[in-house]
BAPA-468050 format. One record per residue (C-alpha): x, y, z; residue in three letters. Coordinates in steps of 0.5 Angstrom, whole numbers, padded with zeros to 4 digits, always signed. Layout:
<recs>
XYZALA
...
</recs>
This chain:
<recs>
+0062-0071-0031UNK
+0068-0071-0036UNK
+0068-0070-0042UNK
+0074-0072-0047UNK
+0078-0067-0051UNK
+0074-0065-0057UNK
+0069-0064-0052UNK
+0073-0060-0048UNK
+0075-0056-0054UNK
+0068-0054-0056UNK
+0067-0052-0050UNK
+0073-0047-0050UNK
+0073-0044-0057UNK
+0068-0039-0056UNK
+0070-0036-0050UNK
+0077-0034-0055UNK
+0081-0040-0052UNK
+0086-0042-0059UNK
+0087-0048-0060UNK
+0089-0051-0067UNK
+0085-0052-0073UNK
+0080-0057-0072UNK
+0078-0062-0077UNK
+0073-0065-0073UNK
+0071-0072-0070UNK
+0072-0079-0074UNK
+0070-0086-0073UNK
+0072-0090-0078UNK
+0078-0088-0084UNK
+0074-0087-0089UNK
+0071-0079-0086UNK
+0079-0078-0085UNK
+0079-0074-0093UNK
+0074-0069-0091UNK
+0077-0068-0084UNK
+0083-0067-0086UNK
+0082-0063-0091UNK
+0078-0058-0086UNK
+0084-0058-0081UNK
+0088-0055-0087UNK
+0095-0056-0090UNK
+0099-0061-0086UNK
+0101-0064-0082UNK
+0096-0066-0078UNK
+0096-0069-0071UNK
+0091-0077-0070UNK
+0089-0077-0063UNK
+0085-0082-0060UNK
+0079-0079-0056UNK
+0079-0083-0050UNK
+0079-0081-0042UNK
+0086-0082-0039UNK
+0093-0079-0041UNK
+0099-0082-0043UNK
+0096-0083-0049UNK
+0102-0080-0053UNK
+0106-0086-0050UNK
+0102-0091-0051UNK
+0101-0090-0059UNK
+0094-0086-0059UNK
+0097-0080-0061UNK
+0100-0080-0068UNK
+0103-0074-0072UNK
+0102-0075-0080UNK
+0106-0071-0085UNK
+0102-0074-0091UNK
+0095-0076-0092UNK
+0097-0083-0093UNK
+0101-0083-0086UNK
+0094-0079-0083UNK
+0090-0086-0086UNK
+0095-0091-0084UNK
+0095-0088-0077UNK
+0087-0086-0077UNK
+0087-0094-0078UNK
+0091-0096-0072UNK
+0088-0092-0068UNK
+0082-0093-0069UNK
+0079-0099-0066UNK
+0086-0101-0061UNK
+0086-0103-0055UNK
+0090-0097-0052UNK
+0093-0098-0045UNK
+0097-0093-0041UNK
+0100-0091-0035UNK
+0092-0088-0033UNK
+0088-0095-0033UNK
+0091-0099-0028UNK
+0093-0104-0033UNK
+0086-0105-0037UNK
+0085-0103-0044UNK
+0080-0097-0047UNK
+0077-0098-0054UNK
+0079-0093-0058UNK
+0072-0091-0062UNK
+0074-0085-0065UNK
+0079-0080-0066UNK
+0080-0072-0066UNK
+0083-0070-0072UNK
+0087-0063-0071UNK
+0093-0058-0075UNK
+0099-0060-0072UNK
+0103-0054-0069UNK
+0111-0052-0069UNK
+0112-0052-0062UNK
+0118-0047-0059UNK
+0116-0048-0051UNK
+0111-0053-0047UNK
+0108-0050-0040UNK
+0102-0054-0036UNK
+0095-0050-0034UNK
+0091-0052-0030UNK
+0085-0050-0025UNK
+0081-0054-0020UNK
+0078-0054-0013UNK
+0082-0052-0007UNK
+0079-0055-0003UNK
+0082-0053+0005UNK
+0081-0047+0001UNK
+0075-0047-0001UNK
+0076-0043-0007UNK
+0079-0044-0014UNK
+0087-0045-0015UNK
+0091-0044-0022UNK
+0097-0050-0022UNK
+0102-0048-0027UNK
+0108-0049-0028UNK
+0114-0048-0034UNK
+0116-0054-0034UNK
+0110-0057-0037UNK
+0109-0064-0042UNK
+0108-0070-0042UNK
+0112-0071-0035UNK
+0108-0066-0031UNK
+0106-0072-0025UNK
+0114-0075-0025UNK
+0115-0067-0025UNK
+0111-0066-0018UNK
+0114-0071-0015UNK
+0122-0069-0017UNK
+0121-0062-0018UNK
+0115-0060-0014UNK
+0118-0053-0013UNK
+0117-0053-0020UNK
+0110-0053-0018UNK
+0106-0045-0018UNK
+0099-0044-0015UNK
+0095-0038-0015UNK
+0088-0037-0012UNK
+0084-0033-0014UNK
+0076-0031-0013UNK
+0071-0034-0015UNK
+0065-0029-0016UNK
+0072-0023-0019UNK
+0075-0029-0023UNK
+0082-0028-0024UNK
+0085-0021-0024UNK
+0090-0018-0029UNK
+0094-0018-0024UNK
+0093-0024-0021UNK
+0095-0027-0029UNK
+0101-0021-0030UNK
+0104-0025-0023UNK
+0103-0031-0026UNK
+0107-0030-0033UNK
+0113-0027-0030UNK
+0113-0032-0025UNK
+0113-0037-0031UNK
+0118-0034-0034UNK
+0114-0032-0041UNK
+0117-0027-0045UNK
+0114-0019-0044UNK
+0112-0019-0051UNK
+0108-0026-0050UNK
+0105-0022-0043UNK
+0098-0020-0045UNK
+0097-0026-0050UNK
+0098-0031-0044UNK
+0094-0026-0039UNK
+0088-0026-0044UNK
+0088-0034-0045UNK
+0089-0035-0037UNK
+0083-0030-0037UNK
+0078-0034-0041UNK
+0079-0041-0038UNK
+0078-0038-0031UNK
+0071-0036-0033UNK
+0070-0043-0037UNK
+0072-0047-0030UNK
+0067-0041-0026UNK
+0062-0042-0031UNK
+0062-0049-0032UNK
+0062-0051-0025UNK
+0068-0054-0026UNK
+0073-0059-0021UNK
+0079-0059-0027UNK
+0080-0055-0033UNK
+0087-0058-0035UNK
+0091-0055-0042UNK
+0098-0059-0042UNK
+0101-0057-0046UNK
+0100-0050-0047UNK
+0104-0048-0052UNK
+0109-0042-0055UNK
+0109-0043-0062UNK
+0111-0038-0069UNK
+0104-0036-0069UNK
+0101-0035-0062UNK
+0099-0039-0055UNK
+0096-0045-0057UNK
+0093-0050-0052UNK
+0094-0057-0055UNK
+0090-0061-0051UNK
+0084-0060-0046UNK
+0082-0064-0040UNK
+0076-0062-0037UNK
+0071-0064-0031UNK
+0064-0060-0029UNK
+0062-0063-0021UNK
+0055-0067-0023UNK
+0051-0063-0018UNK
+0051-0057-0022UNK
+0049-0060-0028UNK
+0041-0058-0027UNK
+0044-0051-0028UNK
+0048-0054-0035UNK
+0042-0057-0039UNK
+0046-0057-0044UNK
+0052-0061-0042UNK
+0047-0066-0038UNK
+0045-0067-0045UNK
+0051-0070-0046UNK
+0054-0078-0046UNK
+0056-0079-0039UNK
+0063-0084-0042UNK
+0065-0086-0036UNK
+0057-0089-0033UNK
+0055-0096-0035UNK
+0047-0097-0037UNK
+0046-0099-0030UNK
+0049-0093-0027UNK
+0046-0088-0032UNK
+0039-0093-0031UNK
+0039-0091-0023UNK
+0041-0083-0025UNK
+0034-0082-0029UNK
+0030-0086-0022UNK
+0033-0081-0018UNK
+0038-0087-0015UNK
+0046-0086-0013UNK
+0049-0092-0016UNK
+0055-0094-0018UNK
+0058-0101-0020UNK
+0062-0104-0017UNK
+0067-0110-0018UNK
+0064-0115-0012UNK
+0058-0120-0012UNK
+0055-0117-0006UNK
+0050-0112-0009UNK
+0048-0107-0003UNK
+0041-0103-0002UNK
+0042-0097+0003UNK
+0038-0090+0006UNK
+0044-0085+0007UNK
+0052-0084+0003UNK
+0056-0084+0009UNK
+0051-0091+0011UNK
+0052-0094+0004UNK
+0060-0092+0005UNK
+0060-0096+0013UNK
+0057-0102+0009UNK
+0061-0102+0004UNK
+0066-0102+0009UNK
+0064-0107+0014UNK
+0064-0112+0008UNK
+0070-0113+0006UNK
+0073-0113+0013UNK
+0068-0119+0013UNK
+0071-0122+0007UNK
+0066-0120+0002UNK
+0066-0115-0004UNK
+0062-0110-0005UNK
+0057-0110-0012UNK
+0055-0103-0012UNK
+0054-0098-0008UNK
+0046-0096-0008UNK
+0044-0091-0004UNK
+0037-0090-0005UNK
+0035-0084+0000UNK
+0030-0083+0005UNK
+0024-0084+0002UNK
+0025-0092+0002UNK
+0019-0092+0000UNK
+0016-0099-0004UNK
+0016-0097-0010UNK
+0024-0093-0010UNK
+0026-0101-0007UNK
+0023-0104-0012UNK
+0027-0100-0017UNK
+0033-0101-0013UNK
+0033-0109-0013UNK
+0031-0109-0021UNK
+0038-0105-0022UNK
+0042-0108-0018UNK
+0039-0115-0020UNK
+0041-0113-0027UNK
+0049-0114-0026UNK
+0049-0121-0027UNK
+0056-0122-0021UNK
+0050-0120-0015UNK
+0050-0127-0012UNK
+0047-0124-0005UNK
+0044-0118-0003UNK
+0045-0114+0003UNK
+0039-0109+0005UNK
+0042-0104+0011UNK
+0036-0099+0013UNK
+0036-0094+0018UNK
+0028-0091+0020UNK
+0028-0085+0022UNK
+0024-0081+0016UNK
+0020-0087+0014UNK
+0019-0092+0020UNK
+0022-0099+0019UNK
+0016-0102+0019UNK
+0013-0098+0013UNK
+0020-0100+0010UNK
+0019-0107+0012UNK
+0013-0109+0008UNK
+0016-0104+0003UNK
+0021-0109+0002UNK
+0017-0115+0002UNK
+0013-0112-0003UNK
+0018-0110-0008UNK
+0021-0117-0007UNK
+0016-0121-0010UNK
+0015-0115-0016UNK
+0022-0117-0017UNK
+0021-0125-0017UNK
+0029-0125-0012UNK
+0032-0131-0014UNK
+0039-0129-0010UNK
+0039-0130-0002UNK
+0037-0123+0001UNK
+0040-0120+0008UNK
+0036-0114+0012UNK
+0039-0111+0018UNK
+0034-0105+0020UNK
+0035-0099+0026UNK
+0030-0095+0028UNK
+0023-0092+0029UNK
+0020-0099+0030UNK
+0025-0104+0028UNK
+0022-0109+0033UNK
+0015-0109+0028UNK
+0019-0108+0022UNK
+0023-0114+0024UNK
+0016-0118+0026UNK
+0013-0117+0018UNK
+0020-0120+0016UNK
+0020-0127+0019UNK
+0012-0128+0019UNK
+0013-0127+0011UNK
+0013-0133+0008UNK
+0019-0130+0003UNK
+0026-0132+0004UNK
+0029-0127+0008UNK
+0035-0128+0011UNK
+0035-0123+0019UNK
+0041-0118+0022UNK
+0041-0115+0029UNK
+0047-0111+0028UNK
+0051-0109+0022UNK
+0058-0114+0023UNK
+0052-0119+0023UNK
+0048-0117+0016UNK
+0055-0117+0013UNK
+0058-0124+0015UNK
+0051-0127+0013UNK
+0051-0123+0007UNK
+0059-0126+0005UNK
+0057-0133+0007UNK
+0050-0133+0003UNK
+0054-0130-0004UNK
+0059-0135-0003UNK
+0055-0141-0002UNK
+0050-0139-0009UNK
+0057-0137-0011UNK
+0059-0145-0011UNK
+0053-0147-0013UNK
+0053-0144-0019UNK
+0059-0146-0021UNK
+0057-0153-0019UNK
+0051-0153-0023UNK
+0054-0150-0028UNK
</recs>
């Protein structure tokens, strides 16, 4: 889950992380008075809080000396279509901004933490050289780069940080601040379960370490530990995908009209695949788990129904767990609770396929048969493609 700065902020305020006085969160100018007047004297920086970087290049970051400015930016802020070099061309609204103190900033350095993966541990990534250049920097620069793992069960030694602030060059009178703070973020990425803990920048001002801005992002399985960040608004999930998360269904949206209903990641994946080498696009990705029972295929067809690009579906179900001809009438079943209306295409594998396949053709319901995968997705792409110009000529 990732959560979006001022979020980020909560989270790290009460593990002693500085960050600047904070004015709280607004979604219209008129609450931009009382904001200002809890994020203390000016000036003040207005950010607009949404999940991509480059926000300050793309005019989502505006300092104000005045409160006239402060409101003058608040307005166009707020509401604006913001595009940066993070969203791949496509506009995010802007629907809230965060309104903080401004600091005077003597040095800029980038702290992060994520997951090392072939390490199997977590790495800090930091470099001097910090702002909002850091990924032109890793590609120019990457000696610039520093990286230091450490143990997740003893978090991040004294030691371990003291190496790290000399590495960076920090001045010896900033030494044990920039240790202290280095601490605190290794135990909130620890205690969150967190993939990426991201401050960039962190910054040297007259009054102390400051970390300026905050990324942070907590693995999805781990959630059920953290009841009270899954409580939270999910901001990159669509209703469809947060709709599947409460069914207990793997689901994510994709951009393509063929929508997919498979038992198994790695299958669903091969799918998707398999698809698009046969010239289709995939809908989603769906996998609906082992027990592709009547009842989870029927909640499976009426989300993916939902997404109103679904011109075919495809069904791909290998039995093993639940045999294919309890999978079989589990699908006729759920087919007629849901009224199909788009064409649907099964491929099964497994435990009794030849009876599953047998309760598929003697049911006086369209479905649309496979013997093999490359088979069910060329069906599949040509069926979506022949209710696509359908529609259109209907239309």
């Amino acid at each position: 889950m990732k959560f979006l700065e001022y979020e980020a902020k909560e989270l790290l305020r009460p593990h002693g992380v500085p960050l600047p006085p904070s004015g709280g969160v607004i979604k219209t100018a008129a609450g931009l008075p009382a904001a200002l007047r809890r994020a203390g004297k000016g000036p003040w920086v207005i950010k607009a809080q949404v999940l991509a970087g480059g926000r300050g290049k793309a005019g989502g970051i505006k300092l104000a000396k005045t409160a006239a400015q402060a409101k003058a930016a608040a307005k166009s802020i707020i509401g604006m279509n913001l595009v940066t070099h993070q969203t791949k061309g496509q506009g995010i609204k802007v629907r809230e901004v965060l309104v903080e103190g401004a600091a005077k900033i003597e040095r800029e350095i980038y702290f992060s933490i994520l997951i090392d993966r072939r390490g199997a541990c977590p790495v800090v990534v930091a470099s001097a050289e910090g702002g909002m250049e850091i990924e032109k920097l890793a590609e120019e620069k990457p000696q610039a780069i520093l990286r230091l793992p450490f143990d997740p069960v003893a978090g991040l030694r004294d030691y371990e940080a003291r190496r790290l602030a000399f590495d960076l060059k920090i001045p010896a009178q900033r030494v044990g601040e920039f240790v202290k703070l280095a601490k605190a973020l290794a135990t909130v990425f620890i205690q969150y379960d967190c993939s990426l803990l991201e401050i960039n920048p962190l910054a040297f001002t007259p009054k102390g370490l400051l970390a300026l801005d905050a990324k942070l992002i907590t693995d999805d399985n781990a959630l059920f530990r953290h009841q009270e960040l899954a409580k939270k608004t999910d901001h990159e999930t669509s209703s469809l995908e947060r709709e599947a998360r409460k069914a207990d269904i793997s689901y994510i949206g994709l951009d393509g009209n063929i929508g997919c209903m498979v038992n198994g990641a790695g299958l669903a994946m091969g799918t998707m695949d398999t698809i698009v080498l046969a010239g289709g696009r995939p809908a989603n990705f769906l996998d609906v788990g082992g027990s592709a029972d009547e009842e989870r295929v029927t909640r499976a067809f009426q989300i993916i129904l939902k997404d109103s690009k679904v011109k075919a579906i495809l069904v791909n179900i290998f039995g093993g767990i639940v045999k294919c001809d309890m999978i079989a009438a589990g699908i006729l079943a759920a087919v007629k609770k849901v009224k199909l209306k788009v064409p649907l295409v099964v491929r099964l594998q497994g435990t009794n396929v030849e009876q599953g396949r047998r309760l598929l053709a003697s049911s006086s319901l369209s479905v649309v048969q496979a013997e093999d995968l490359w088979d069910a997705a060329q069906k599949a792409v040509q069926a979506a493609q022949n209710n696509g110009h359908r529609n259109g000529a209907a239309s």
